[in-house]
Short mmCIF file of the C-alpha atoms (twelve columns), coordinates in Angstrom:
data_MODEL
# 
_entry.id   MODEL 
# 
loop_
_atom_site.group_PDB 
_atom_site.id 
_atom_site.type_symbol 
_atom_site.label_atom_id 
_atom_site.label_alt_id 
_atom_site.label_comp_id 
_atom_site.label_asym_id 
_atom_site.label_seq_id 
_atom_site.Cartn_x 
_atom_site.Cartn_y 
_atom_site.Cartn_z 
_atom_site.pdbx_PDB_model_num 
ATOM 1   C CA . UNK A 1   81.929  128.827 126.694 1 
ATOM 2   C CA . UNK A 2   82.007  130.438 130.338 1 
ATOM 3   C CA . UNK A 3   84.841  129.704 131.558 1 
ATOM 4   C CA . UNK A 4   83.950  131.061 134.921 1 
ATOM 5   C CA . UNK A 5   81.736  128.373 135.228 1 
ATOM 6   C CA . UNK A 6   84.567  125.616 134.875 1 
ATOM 7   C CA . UNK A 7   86.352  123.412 136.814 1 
ATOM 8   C CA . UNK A 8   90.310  123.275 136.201 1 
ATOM 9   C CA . UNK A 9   92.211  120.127 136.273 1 
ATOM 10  C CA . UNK A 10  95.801  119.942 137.064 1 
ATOM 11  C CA . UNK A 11  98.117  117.399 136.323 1 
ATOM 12  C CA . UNK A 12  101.762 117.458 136.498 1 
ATOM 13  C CA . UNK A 13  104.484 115.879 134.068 1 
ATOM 14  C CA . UNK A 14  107.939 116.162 135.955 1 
ATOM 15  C CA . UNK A 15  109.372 115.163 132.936 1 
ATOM 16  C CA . UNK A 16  112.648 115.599 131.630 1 
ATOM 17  C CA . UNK A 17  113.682 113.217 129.273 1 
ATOM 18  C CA . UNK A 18  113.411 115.809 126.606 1 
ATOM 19  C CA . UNK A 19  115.897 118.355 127.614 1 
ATOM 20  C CA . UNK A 20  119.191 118.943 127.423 1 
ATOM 21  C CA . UNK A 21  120.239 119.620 131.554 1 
ATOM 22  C CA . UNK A 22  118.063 118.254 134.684 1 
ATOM 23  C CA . UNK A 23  115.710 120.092 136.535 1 
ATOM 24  C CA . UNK A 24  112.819 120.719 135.036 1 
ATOM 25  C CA . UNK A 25  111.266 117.735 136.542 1 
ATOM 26  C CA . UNK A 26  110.300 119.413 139.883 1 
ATOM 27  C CA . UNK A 27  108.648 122.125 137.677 1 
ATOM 28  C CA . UNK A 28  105.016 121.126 138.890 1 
ATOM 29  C CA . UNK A 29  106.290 120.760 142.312 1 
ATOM 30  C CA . UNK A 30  107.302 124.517 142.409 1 
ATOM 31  C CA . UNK A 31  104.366 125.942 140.505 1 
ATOM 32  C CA . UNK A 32  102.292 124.135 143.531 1 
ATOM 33  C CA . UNK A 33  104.274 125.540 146.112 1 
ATOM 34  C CA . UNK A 34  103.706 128.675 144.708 1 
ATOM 35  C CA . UNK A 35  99.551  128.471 145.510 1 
ATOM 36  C CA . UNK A 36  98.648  127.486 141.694 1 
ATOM 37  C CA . UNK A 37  95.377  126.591 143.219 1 
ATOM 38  C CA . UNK A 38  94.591  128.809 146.171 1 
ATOM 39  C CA . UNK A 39  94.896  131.508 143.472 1 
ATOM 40  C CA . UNK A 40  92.467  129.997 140.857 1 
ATOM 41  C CA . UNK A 41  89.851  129.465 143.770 1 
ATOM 42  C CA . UNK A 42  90.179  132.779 144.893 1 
ATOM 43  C CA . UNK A 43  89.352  133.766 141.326 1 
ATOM 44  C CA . UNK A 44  86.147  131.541 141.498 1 
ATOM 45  C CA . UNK A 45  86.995  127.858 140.236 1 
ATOM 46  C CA . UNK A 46  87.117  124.870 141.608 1 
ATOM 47  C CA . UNK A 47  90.604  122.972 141.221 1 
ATOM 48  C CA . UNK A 48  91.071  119.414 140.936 1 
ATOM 49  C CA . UNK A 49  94.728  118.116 141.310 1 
ATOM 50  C CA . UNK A 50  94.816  115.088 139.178 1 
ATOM 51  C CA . UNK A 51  98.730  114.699 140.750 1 
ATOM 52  C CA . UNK A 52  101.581 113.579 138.524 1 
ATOM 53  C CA . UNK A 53  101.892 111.607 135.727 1 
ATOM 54  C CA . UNK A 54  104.470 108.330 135.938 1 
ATOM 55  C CA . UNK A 55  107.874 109.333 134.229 1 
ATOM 56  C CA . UNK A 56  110.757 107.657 134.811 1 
ATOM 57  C CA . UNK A 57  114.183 108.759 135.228 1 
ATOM 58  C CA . UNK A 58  116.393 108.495 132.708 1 
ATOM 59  C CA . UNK A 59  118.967 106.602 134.037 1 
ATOM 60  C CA . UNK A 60  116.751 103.774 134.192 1 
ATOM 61  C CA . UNK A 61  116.200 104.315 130.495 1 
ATOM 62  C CA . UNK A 62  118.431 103.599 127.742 1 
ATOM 63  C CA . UNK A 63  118.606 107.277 125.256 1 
ATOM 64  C CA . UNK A 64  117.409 105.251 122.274 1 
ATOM 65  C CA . UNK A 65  118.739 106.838 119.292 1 
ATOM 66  C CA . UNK A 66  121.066 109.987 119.291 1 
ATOM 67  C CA . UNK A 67  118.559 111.989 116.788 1 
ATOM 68  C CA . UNK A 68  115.344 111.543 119.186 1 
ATOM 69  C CA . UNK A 69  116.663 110.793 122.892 1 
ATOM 70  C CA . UNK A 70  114.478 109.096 124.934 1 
ATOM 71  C CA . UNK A 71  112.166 108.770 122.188 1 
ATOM 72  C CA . UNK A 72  110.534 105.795 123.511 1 
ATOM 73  C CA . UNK A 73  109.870 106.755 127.288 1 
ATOM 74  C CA . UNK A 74  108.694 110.225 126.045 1 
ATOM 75  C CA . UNK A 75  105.836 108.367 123.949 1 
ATOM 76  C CA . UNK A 76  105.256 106.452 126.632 1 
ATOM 77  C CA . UNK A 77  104.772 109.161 128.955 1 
ATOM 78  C CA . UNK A 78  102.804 111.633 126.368 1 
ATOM 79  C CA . UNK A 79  100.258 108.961 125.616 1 
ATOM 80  C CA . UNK A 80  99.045  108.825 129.411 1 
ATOM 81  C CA . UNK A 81  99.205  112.654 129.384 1 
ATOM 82  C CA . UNK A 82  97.145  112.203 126.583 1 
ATOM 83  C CA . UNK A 83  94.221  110.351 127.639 1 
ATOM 84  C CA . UNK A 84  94.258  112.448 131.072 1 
ATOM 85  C CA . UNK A 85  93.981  115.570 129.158 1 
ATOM 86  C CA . UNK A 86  91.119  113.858 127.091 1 
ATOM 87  C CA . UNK A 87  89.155  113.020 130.313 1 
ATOM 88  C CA . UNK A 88  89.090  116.578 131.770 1 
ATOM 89  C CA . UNK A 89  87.510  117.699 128.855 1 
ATOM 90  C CA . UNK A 90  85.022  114.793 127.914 1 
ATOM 91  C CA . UNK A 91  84.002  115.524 132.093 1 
ATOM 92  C CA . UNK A 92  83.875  119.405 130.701 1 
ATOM 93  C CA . UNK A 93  87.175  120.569 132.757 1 
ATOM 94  C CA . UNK A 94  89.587  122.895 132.017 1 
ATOM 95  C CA . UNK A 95  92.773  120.756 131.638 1 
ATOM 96  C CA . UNK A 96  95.862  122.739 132.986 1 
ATOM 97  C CA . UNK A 97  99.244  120.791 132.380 1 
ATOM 98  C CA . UNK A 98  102.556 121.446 134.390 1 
ATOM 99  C CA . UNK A 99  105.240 120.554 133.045 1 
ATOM 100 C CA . UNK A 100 108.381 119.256 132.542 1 
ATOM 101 C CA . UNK A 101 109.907 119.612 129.780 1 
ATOM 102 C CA . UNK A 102 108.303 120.957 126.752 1 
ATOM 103 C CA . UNK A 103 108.017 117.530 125.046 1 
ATOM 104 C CA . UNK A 104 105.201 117.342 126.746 1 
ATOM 105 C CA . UNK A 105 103.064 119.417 124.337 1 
ATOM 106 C CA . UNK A 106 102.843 116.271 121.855 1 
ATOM 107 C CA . UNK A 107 100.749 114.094 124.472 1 
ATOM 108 C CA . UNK A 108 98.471  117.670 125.826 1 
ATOM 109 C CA . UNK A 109 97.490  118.633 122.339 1 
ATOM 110 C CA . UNK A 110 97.301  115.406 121.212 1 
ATOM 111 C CA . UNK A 111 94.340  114.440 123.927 1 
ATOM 112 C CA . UNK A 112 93.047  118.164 123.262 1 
ATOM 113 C CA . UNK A 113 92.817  117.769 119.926 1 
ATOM 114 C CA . UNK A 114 90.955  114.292 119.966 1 
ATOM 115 C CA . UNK A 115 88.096  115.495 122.140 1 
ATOM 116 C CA . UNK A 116 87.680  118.107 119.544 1 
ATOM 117 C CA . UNK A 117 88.035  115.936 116.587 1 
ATOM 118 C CA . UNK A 118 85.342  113.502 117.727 1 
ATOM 119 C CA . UNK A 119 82.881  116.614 117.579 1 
ATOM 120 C CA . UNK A 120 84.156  117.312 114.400 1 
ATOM 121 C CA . UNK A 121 85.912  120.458 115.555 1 
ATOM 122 C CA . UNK A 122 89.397  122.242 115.516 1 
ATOM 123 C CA . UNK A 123 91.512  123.514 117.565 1 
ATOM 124 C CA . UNK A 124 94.088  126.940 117.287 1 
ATOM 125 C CA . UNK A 125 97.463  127.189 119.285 1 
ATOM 126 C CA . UNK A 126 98.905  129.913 120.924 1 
ATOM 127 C CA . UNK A 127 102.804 128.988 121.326 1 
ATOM 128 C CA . UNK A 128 104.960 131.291 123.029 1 
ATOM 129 C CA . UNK A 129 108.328 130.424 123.384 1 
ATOM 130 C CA . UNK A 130 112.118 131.907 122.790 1 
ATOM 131 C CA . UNK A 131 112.791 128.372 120.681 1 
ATOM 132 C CA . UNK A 132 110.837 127.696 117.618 1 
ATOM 133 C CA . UNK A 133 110.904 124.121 118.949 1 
ATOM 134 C CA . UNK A 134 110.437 123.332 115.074 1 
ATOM 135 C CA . UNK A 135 113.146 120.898 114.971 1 
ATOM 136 C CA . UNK A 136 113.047 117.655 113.854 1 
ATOM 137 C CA . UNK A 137 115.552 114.301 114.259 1 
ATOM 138 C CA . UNK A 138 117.033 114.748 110.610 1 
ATOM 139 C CA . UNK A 139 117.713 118.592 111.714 1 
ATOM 140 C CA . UNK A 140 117.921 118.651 115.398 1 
ATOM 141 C CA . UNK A 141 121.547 119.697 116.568 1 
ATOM 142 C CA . UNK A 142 121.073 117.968 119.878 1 
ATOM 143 C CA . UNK A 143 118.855 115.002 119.764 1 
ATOM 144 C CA . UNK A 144 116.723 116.576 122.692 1 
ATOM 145 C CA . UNK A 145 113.125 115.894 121.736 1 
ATOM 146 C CA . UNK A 146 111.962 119.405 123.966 1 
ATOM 147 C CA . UNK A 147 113.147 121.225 120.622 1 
ATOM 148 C CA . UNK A 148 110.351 119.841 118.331 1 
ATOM 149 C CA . UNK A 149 106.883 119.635 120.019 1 
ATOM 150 C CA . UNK A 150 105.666 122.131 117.726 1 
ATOM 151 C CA . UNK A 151 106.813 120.548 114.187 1 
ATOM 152 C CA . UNK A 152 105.961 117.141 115.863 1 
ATOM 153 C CA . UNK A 153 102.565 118.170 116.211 1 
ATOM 154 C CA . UNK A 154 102.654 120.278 112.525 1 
ATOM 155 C CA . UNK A 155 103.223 116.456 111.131 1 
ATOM 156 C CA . UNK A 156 106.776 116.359 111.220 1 
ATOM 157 C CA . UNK A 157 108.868 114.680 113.227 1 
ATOM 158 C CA . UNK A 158 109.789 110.891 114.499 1 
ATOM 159 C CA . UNK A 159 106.783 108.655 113.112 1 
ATOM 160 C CA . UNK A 160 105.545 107.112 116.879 1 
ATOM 161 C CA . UNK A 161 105.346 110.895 117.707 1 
ATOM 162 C CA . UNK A 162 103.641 112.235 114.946 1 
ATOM 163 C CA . UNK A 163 100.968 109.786 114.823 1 
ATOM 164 C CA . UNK A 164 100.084 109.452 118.714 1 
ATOM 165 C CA . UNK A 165 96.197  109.155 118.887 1 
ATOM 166 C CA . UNK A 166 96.490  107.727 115.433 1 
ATOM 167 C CA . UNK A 167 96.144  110.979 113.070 1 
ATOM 168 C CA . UNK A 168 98.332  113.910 111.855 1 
ATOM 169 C CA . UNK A 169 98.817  116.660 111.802 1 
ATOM 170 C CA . UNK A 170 97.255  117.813 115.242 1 
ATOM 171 C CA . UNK A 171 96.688  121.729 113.806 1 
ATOM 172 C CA . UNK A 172 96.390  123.244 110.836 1 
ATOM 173 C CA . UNK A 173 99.022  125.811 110.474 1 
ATOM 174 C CA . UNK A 174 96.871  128.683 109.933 1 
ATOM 175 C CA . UNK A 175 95.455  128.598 113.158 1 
ATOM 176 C CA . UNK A 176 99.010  128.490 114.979 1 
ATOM 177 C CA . UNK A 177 100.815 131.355 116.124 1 
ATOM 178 C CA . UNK A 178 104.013 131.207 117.651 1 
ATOM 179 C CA . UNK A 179 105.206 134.267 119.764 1 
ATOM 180 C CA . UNK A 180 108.605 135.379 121.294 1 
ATOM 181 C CA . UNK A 181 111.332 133.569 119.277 1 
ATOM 182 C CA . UNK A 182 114.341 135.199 119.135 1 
ATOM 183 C CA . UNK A 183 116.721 132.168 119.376 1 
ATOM 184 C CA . UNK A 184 116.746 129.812 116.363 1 
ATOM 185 C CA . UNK A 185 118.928 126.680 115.128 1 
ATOM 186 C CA . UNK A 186 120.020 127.910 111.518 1 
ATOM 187 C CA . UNK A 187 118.274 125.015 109.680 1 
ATOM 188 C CA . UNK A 188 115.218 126.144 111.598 1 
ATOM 189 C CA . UNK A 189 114.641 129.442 110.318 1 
ATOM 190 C CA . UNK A 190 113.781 127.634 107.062 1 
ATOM 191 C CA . UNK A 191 111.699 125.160 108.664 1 
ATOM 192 C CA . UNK A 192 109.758 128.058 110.021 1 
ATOM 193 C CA . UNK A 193 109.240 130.455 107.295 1 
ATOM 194 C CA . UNK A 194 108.187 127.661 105.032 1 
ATOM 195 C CA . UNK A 195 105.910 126.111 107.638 1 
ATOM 196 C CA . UNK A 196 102.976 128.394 107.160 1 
ATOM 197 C CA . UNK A 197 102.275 129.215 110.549 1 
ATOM 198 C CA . UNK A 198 102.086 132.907 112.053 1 
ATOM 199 C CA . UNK A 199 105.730 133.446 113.928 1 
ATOM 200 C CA . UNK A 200 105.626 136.315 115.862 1 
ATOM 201 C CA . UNK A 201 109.231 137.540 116.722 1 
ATOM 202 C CA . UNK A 202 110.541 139.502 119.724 1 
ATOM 203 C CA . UNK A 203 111.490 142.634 116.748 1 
ATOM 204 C CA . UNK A 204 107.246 141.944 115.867 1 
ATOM 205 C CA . UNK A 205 106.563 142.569 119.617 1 
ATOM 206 C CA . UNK A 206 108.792 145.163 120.337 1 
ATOM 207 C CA . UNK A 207 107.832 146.981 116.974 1 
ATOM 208 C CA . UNK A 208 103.915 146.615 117.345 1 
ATOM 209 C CA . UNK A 209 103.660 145.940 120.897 1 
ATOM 210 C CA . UNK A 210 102.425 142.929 122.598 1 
ATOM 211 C CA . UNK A 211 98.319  144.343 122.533 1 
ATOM 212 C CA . UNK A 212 98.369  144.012 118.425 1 
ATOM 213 C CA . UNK A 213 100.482 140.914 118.773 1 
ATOM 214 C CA . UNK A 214 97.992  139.243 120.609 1 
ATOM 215 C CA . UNK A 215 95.037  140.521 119.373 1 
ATOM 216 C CA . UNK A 216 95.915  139.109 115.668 1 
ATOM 217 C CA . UNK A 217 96.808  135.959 117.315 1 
ATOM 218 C CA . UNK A 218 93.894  134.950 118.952 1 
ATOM 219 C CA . UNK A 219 92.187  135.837 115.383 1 
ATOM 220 C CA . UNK A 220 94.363  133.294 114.046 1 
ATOM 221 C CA . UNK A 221 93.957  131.098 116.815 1 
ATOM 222 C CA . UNK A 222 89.999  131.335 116.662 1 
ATOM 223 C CA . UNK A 223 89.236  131.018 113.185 1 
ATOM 224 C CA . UNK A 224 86.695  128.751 112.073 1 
ATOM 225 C CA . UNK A 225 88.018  126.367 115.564 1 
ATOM 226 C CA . UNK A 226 86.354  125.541 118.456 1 
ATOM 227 C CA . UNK A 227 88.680  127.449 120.355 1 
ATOM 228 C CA . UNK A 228 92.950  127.513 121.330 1 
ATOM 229 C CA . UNK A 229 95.201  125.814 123.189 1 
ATOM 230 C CA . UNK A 230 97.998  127.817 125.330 1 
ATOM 231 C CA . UNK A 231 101.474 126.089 125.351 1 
ATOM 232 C CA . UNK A 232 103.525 128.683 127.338 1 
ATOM 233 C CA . UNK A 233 107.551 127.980 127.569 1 
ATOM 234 C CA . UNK A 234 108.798 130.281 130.466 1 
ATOM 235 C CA . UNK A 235 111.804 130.767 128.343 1 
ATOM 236 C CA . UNK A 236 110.013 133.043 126.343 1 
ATOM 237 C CA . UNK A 237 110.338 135.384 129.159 1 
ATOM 238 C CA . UNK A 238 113.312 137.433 129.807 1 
ATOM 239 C CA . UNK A 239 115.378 135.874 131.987 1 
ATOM 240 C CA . UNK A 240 115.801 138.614 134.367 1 
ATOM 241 C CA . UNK A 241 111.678 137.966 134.996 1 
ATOM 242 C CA . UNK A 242 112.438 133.998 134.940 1 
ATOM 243 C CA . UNK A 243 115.980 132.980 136.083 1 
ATOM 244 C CA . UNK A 244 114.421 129.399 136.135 1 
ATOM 245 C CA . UNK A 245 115.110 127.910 132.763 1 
ATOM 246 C CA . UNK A 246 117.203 125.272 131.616 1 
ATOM 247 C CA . UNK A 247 117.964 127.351 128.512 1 
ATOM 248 C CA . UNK A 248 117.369 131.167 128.926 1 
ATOM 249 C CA . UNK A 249 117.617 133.697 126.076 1 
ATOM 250 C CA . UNK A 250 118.190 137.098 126.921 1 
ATOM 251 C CA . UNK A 251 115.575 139.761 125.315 1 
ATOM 252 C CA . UNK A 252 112.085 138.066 126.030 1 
ATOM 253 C CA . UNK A 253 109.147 138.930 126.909 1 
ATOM 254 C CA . UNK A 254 108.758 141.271 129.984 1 
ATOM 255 C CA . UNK A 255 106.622 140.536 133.252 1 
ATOM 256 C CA . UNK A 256 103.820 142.705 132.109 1 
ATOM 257 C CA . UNK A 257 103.656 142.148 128.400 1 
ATOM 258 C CA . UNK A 258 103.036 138.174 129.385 1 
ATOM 259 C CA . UNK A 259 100.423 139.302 132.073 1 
ATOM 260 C CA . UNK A 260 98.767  141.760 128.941 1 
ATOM 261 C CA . UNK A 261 98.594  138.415 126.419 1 
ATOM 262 C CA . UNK A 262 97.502  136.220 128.807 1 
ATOM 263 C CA . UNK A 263 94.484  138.269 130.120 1 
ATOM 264 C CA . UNK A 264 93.814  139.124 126.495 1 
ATOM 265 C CA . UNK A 265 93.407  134.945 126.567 1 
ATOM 266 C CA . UNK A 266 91.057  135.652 129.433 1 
ATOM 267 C CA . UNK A 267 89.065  137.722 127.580 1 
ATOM 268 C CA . UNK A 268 88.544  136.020 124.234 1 
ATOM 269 C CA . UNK A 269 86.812  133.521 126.309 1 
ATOM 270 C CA . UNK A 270 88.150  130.920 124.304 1 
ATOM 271 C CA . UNK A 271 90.974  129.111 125.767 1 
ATOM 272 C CA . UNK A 272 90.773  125.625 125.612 1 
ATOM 273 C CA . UNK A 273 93.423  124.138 127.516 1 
ATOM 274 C CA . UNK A 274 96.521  125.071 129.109 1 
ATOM 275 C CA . UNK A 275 100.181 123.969 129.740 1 
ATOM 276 C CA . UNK A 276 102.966 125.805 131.273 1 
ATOM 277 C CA . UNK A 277 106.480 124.184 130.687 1 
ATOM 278 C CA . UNK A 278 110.480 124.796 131.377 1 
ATOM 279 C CA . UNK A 279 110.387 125.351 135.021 1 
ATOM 280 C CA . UNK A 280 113.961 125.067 136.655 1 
ATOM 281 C CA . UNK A 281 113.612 125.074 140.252 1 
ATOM 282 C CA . UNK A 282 117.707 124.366 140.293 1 
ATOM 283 C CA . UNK A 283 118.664 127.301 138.758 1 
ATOM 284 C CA . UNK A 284 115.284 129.553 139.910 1 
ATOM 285 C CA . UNK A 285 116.286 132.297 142.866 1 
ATOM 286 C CA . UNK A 286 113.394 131.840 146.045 1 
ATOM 287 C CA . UNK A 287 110.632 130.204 143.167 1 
ATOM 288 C CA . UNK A 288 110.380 133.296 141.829 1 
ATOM 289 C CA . UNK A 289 110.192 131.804 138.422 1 
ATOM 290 C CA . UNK A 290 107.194 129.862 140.116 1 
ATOM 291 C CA . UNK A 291 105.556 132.938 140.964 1 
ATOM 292 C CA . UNK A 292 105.670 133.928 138.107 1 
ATOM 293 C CA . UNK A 293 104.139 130.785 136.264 1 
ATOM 294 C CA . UNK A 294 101.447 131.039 138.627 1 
ATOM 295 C CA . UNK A 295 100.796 134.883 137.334 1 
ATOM 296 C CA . UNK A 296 100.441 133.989 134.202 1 
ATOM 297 C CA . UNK A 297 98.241  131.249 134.806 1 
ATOM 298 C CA . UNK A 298 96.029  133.345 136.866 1 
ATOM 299 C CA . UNK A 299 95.720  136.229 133.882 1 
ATOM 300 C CA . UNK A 300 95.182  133.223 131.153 1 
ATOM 301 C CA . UNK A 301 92.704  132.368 134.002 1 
ATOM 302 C CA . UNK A 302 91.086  135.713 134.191 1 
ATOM 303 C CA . UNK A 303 91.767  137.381 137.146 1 
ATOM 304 C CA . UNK A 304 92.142  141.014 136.755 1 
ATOM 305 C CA . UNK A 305 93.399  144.232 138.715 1 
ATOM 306 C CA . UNK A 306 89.970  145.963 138.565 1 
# 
């Protein structure tokens, strides 16, 4: 697959029914205004923007129950996202998501995943992230549904969730790779080193360096599947790189070491999809946390220095 030869589709989720503080809804907003797609059609694509998708606020929503807030609306929302995302591919786009909250993974992969299964293919997932997001309503401290996208789509998690497009799991845990954690509830830290997937820990990056990092987790990623889906949480950047976070973690991955995986990405030539989640604009200093999203889009993306 050449992705050069590709059309990207964006579509927005200003969704934040699965986090903890506001914000994060005017996420795609700021990753627009920071020239998302002047920058991938100087790089040689053509963009469509397929604009938002409907989310409604959640005062106009009741929370549903404490374990799984919003639990309803977030379905709700995650099954359009999921049929969008479907669409781009089945018209043989790249689908690029912005999110939002990082809920949203559950309805991207899900749609991903389905336009694979129905050519009898997998799919890998690159995950990188300070959280595990591995939580799950029986475990979850808070209730916030942003901290279990990953198990949800694993096969664990709140039923309606689980199941969306009618199957589970989404992944099979040897092609998932999770990289950048260094902030984990304590029942979670089970969760994860039972779970079978490859966690790759800020000590594992600082100790083998983000090139071998990535370079075993695209192997992961690639094995025997049709190809990977990205799911990148600006939290697992260092805050000082993104002040724009609704729940920063000090420690992360550095400006350059995200630039290095994602144009590794770039040159495996076998990205799938995309989504890019966690944006603050509230707490961000001059979008610079928007900048940055739109750098590391543009390296998954392939542009280069040379």
């Amino acid at each position: 697959m050449e992705m050069q030869s590709k059309t990207i589709r964006l579509v927005g989720v200003p969704m934040d029914l699965g986090a903890g503080r506001r914000g994060v809804d005017m996420g795609p907003s700021a990753i627009r205004i920071a020239g998302v797609t002047q920058g991938l059609q100087q790089i040689g694509f053509t963009v469509i923007d397929d604009g938002d998708v409907g989310v409604p606020a959640p005062e106009s929503r009741d929370p549903g129950p404490a374990n799984a807030r919003y639990v309803d609306a977030i379905y709700h929302v995650c099954n359009r996202l999921r049929l969008r995302v479907r669409r781009a591919l089945e018209l043989g786009e790249i689908p690029l998501v912005m999110g939002g909250d990082h809920s949203i993974a559950i309805g991207t992969i899900a749609g991903v995943v389905e336009h694979y299964r129905n050519q009898q293919q997998t799919i890998g997932l690159i995950w990188i992230d300070a959280h595990a997001d591995m939580n799950t309503p029986e475990i979850s401290p808070t209730g916030n549904i942003h901290g279990m996208p990953l198990a949800t789509v694993l096969g664990q998690g709140h039923p309606r969730l689980v199941q969306m497009g009618g199957f589970s799991p989404k992944v099979q845990k040897e092609n998932v790779c999770l990289i950048g954690i260094r902030d984990l509830d304590a029942h979670e830290r089970a969760v994860v080193r039972d779970s079978g997937i490859h966690a790759y820990t800020m000590r594992d990056v600082d100790e083998r360096g983000m090139r071998a990092v990535a370079q075993e987790a695209i192997a992961f990623a690639t094995a025997g599947t049709a190809g990977f889906h990205v799911s990148f949480d600006l939290d697992g950047m260092d805050p000082r790189f993104v002040p724009g976070t609704g729940t920063p973690v000090k420690g992360g991955i550095n400006w350059r070491e995200a630039n290095l995986l994602m144009e590794m990405v770039a040159d495996s030539n076998r990205m799938t999809s995309m989504e890019i989640t966690e944006l603050n604009p509230i707490l961000d200093v001059k979008n610079q946390s928007g900048e940055v999203a739109v750098d590391v889009i543009l390296s998954a993306f392939g542009k280069r220095i040379l």
